[in-house]
C-alpha positions as CSV (number, residue, x, y, z in Angstrom):
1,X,57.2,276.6,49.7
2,X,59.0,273.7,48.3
3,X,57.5,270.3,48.7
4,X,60.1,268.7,50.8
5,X,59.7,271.6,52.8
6,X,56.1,271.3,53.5
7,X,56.0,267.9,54.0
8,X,58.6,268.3,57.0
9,X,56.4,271.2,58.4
10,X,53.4,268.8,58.2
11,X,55.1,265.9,59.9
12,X,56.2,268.5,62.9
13,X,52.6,269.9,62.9
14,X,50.7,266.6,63.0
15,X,53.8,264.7,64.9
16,X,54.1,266.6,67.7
17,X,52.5,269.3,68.2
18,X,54.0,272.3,66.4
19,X,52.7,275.5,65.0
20,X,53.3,276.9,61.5
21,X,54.1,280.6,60.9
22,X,55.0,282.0,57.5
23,X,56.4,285.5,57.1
24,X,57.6,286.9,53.9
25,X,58.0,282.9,52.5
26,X,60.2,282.1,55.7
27,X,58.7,278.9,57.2
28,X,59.2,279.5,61.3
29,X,58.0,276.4,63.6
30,X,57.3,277.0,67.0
31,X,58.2,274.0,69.3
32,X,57.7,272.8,73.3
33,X,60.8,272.9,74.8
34,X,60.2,269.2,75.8
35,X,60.0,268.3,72.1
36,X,63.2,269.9,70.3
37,X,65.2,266.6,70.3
38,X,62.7,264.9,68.9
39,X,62.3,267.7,65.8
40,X,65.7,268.0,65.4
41,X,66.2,264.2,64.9
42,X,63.2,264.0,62.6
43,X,64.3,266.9,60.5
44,X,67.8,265.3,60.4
45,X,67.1,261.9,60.1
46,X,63.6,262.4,57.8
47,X,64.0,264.8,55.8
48,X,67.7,265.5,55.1
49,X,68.1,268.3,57.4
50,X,71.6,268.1,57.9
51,X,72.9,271.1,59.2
52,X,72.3,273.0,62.2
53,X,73.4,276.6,60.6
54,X,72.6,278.6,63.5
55,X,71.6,278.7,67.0
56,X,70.8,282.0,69.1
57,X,68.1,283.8,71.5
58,X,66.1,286.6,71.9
59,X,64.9,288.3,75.1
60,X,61.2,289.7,75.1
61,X,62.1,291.6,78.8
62,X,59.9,292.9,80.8
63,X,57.5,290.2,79.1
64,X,58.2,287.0,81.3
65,X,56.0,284.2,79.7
66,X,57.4,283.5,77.4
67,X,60.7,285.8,77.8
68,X,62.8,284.1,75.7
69,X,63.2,282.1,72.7
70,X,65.8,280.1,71.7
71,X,66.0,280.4,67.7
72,X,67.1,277.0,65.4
73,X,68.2,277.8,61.9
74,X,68.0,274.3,60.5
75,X,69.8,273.4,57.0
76,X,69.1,270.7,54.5
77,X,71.9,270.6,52.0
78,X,70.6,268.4,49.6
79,X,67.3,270.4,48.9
80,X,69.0,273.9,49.6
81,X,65.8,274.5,52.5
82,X,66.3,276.8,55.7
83,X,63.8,276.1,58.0
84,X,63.6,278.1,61.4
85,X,62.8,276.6,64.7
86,X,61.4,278.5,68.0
87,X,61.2,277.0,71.4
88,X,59.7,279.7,73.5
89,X,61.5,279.2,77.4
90,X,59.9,281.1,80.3
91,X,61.8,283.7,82.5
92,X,62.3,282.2,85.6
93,X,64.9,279.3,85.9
94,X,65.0,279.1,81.7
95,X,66.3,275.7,80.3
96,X,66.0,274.0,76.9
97,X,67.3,270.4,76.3
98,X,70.3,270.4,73.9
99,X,70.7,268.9,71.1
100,X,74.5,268.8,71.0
101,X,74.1,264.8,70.4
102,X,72.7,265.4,66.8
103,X,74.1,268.5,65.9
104,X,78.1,268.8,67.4
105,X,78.4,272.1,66.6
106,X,75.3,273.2,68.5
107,X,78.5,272.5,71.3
108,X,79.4,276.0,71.4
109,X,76.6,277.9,70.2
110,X,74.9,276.5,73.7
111,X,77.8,277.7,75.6
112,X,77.4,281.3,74.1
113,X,73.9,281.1,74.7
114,X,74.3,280.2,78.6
115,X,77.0,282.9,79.3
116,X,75.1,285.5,77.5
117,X,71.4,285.1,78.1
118,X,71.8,282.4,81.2
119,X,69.5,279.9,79.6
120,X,70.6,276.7,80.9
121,X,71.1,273.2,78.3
122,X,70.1,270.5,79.9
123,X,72.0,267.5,79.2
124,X,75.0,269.7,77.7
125,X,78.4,268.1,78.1
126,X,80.7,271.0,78.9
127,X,78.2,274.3,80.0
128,X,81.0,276.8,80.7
129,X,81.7,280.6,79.7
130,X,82.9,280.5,76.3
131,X,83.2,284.4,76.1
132,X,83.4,285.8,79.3
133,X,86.0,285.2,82.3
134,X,84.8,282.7,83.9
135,X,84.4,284.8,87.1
136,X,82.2,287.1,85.5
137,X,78.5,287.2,87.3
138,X,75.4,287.9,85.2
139,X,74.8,287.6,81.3
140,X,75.4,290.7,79.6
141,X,72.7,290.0,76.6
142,X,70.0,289.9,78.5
143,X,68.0,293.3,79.0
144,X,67.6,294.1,82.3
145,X,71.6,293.8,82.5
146,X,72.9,296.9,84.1
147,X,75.1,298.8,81.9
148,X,77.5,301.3,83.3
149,X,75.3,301.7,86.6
150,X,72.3,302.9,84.4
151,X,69.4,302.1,84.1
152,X,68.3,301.3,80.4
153,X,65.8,303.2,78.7
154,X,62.8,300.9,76.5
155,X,59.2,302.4,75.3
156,X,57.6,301.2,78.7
157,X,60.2,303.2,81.1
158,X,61.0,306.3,79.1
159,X,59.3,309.4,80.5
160,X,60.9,307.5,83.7
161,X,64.4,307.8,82.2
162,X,63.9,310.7,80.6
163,X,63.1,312.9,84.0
164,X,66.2,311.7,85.4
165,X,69.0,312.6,82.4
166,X,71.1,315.1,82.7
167,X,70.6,317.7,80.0
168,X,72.3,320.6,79.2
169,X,70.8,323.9,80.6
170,X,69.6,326.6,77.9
């Protein structure tokens, strides 16, 4: 790990709270929802994090706490350092802060985010469909999303499933 690198993961850790996981040498912070304005401006304004490369969730369904995470890839162009944020966000009634007021493009990676997964950005200035129609009701990324009237088929549900598929008779 480089040295800027580790002296912005210190700052986060001792600052406010973060936790450190490394995986293969990519550095992954875990963050309080409350707190990722406050990272995101000291990455930016601290330690030259200056780009806000990508921004995207996962969804841990049927787990519910935490069921989501929203997923930072952070930038720093002078010292060529990704760094990867996490904010885990609970199931019911999900909703991070945005940090569309540091980072403008994190504009309409938010919007993609809240028509596909339904996790609401507080503070967002325009928190609209961006892929859908607008009409369209639920968010088809997330996993219990019906597809095609079906039910869909994981690890946990599968001898479930299973008894209920049509197969062809021998």
């Amino acid at each position: 790990m480089s040295e800027h690198l580790q002296s912005a993961v210190q700052t986060l850790v001792e600052r406010l709270g973060a936790e450190e996981q490394v995986y293969r040498e990519q550095t992954t912070i875990f963050i309080a929802p409350e707190n990722i304005v406050e990272v995101c401006r000291t990455l930016r304004d601290d330690f030259d994090f200056d780009m806000l490369a990508d921004e995207t969730a996962v969804d841990y369904w049927p787990q519910e706490e935490p069921r989501f995470h929203i997923v930072y890839q952070m930038h720093s162009l002078p010292h060529n350092v990704y760094l990867s944020l996490r904010v885990p966000v609970n199931g019911r009634d999900p909703s991070v802060p945005t940090i569309e007021g540091l980072f403008p493009n994190a504009n309409w990676h938010e919007r993609e985010i809240w028509d596909m997964y339904g996790v609401r950005f507080e503070g967002h200035s325009d928190l609209r469909r961006i892929l859908m129609p607008y009409d369209w009701e639920g968010h088809p990324l997330r996993k219990d999303y019906p597809l095609g009237y079906e039910e869909v088929q994981f690890t946990f549900n599968f001898d479930e499933i299973d008894l209920r598929k049509p197969y062809v008779k021998e």
